[in-house]
C-alpha positions in Angstrom: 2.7 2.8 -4.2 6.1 2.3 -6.0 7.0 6.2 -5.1 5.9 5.5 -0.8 7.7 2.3 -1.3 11.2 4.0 -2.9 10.8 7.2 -0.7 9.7 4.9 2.6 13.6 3.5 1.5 15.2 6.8 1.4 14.2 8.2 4.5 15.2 4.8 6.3 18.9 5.4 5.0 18.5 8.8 6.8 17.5 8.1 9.7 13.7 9.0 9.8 12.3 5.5 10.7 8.6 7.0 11.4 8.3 8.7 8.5 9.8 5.5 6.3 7.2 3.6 8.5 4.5 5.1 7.9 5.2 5.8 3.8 5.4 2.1 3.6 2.4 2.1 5.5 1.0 3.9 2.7 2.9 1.9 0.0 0.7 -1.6 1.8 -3.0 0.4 1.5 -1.9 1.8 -2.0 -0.9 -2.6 -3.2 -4.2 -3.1 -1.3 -6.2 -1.0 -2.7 -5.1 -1.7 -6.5 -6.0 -4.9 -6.3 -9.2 -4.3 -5.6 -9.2 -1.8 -8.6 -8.2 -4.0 -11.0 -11.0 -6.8 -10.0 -13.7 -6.4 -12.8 -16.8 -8.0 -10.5 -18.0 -6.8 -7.1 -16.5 -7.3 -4.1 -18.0 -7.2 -0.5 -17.2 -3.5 1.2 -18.8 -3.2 4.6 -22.3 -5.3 4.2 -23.1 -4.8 0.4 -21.7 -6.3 -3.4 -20.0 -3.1 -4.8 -17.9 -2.5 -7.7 -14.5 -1.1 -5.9 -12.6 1.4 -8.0 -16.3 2.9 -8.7 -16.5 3.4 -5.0 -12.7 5.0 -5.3 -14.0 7.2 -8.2 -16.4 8.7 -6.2 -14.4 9.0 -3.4 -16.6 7.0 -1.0 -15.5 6.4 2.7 -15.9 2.8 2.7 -12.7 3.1 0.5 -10.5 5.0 2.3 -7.0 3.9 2.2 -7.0 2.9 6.0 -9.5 0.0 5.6 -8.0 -1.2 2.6 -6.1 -4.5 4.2 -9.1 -5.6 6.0 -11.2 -4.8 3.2 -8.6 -7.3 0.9 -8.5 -9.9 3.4 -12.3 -10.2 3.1 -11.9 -10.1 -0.3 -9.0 -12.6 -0.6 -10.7 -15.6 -2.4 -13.0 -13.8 -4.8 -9.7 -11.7 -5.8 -8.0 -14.9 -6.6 -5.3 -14.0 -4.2 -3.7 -16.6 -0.9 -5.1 -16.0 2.2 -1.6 -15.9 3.8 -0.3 -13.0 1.5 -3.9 -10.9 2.1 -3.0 -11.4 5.6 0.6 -11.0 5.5 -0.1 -7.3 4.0 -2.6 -6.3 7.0 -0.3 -7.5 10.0 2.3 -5.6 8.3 0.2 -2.7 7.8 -1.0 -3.0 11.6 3.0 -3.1 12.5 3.1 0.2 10.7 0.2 2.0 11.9 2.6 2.6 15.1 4.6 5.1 12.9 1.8 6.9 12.1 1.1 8.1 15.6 3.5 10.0 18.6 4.2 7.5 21.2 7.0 5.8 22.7 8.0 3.9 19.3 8.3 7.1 17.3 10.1 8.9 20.0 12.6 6.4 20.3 13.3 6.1 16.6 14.8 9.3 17.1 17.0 8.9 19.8 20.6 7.6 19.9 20.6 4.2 21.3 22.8 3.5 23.9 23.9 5.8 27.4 23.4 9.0 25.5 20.2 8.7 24.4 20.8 11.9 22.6 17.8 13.0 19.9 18.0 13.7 16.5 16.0 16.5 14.7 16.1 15.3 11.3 17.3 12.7 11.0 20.6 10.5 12.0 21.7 7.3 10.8 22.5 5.4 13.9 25.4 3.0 13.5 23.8 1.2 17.0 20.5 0.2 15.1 21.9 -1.5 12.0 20.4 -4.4 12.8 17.0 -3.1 13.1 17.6 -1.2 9.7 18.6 -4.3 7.9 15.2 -5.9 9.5 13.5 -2.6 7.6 15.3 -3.0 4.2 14.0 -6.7 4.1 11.2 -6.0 4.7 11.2 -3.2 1.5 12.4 -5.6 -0.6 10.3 -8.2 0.3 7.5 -5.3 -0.9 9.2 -4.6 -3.7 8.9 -7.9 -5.4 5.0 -7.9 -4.4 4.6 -4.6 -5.9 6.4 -6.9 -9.4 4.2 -9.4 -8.7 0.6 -7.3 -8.3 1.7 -5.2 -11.1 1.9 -8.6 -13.2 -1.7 -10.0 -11.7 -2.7 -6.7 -12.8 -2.1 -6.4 -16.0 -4.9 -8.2 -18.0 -7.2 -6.1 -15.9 -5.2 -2.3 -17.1 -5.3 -4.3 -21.0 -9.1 -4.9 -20.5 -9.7 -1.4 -19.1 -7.7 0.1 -21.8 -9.6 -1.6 -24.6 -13.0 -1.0 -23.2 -12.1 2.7 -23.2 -11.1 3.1 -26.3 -14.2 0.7 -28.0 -16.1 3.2 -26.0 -14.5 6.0 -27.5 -14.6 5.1 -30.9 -18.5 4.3 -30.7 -18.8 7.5 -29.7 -17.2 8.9 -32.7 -19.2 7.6 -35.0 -22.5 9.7 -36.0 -25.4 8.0 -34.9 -27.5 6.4 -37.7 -31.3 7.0 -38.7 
């Protein structure tokens, strides 16, 4: 999540606004998806109670990245979360699915704005679209100080993790008594 979200940035300074599109994109599914991780009960994916990161674990399809901010927005009061920020994250997401695909929107991210029109292989930072890069950097940040805050709502779930895994592991260790 934190490298889409710092790469997603990079490639915006350089020009490539599909591919900073869609690694944020990624960055949204990857917020979404931990916070389903980290919940220690079940949630609801598709019609049935399951216990999410399991499902990740196995690599189930019900899991896959792309349903993650539908999947959290179902999930929103059982995770403890506001129903405005669960949503928030899925229309963004939705805004970035464009960049994900060739159409008119990716095609013109790479072209010059204004009578030239010219197109860029690679990349160009166009002075024309500041604006609309300014717009994109918001909206990074604005991510970036969700990532701080799920990383924080996290972390008594990573502690309880940690210490079940290493009770686990030290049970283990000792030779089993007759």
């Amino acid at each position: 999540m934190l490298d889409d979200l710092v790469t997603s940035i990079k490639l915006l300074f350089s020009g490539k606004l599909t591919a900073s599109g869609n690694l944020l994109r990624q960055a949204i599914e990857g917020i979404c998806m931990a916070l389903m991780c980290a919940y220690q009960g079940t949630l609801l994916i598709g019609e049935k109670e399951s216990v999410y990161w399991e499902m990740v674990e196995r690599q189930a399809k019900e899991v896959e990245g792309h349903l993650a901010a539908k999947q959290l927005v179902k999930n929103w009061e059982r995770l403890g979360l506001a129903l405005g920020g669960a949503e928030q994250l899925k229309t963004t997401m939705g805004v970035y699915h464009l960049h994900s695909h060739a159409g008119v929107a990716a095609m013109a991210y790479r072209m010059q704005l204004g009578p030239s029109g010219l197109i860029y292989i690679g990349g160009h930072f166009d002075e024309a679209k500041a604006d609309g890069y300014a717009v994109e950097l918001a909206q990074r940040i604005e991510f970036a100080k969700l990532a701080v805050q799920t990383i924080d709502f996290m972390w008594p779930s990573v502690r309880a993790i940690a210490k079940s895994a290493k009770e686990e592991s030290a049970n283990a260790a000792m030779p089993a008594s007759k």
